[in-house]
C-alpha positions as CSV (number, residue, x, y, z in Angstrom):
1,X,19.3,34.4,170.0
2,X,23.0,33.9,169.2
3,X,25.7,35.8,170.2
4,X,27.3,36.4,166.8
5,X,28.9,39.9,165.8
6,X,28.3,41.2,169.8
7,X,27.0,39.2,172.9
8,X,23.1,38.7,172.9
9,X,21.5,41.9,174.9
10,X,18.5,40.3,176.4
11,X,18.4,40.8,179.8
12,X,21.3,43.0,180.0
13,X,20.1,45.9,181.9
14,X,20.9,44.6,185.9
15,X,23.8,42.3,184.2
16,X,27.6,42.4,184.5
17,X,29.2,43.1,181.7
18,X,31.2,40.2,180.1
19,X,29.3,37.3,181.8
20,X,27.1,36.2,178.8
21,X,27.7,32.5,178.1
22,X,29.1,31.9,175.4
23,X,30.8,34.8,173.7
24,X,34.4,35.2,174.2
25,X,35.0,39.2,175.6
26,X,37.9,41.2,176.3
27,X,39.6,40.8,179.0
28,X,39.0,44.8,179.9
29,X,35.4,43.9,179.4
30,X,35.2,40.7,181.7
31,X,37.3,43.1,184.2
32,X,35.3,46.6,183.9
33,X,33.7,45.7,187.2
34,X,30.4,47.4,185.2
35,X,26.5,46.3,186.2
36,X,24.7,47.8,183.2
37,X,22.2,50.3,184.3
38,X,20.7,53.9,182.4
39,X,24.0,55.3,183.4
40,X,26.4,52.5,182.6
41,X,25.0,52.2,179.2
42,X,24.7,55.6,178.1
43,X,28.1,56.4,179.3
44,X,29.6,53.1,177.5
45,X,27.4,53.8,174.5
46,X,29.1,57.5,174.5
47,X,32.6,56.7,174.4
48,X,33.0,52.8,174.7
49,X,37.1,53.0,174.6
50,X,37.1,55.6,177.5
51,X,34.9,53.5,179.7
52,X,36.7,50.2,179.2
53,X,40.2,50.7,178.2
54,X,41.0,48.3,175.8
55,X,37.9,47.1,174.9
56,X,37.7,45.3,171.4
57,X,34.1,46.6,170.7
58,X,34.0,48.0,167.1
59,X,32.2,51.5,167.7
60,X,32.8,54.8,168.1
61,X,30.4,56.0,170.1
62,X,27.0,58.2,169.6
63,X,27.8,61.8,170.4
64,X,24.6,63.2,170.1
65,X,23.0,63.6,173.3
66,X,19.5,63.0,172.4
67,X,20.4,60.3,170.4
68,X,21.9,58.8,173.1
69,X,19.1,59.0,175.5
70,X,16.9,57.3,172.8
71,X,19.3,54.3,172.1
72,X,18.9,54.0,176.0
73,X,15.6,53.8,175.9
74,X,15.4,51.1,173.1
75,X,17.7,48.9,174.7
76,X,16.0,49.1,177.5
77,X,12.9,48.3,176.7
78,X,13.8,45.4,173.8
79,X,15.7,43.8,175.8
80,X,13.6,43.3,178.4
């Protein structure tokens, strides 16, 4: 679909991060170096401004571990 509020996520586990056509990133996004993975995205999903510095993403972060794991796991799979 269209990349409107954030970048579209299908496909995005394997992907580098700021590379979808398209959608204008941060420059500390397009330069994060990141390949989104189980790790990547649970770490980025934790504390988004402590894994890319100056990143103009929106959110705060989930804190709760389990919920964490389980937004992992959705992504992952419905994005496939």
């Amino acid at each position: 679909g269209a990349s409107t509020t954030g970048p579209n996520l299908h496909g995005v586990f394997g992907r580098k991060a700021g590379t979808v056509q398209g959608f204008a990133f941060s420059e500390a996004m397009i330069n994060s170096q990141i390949v989104w993975n189980d790790k990547t995205m649970a770490d980025y999903c934790a504390d988004p401004r402590n894994i890319v510095p100056g990143t103009s993403m929106v959110f705060n972060g989930v804190k709760n571990t389990g919920q964490l794991a389980d937004l992992v796991a959705y992504l992952k799979q419905a994005t496939q």
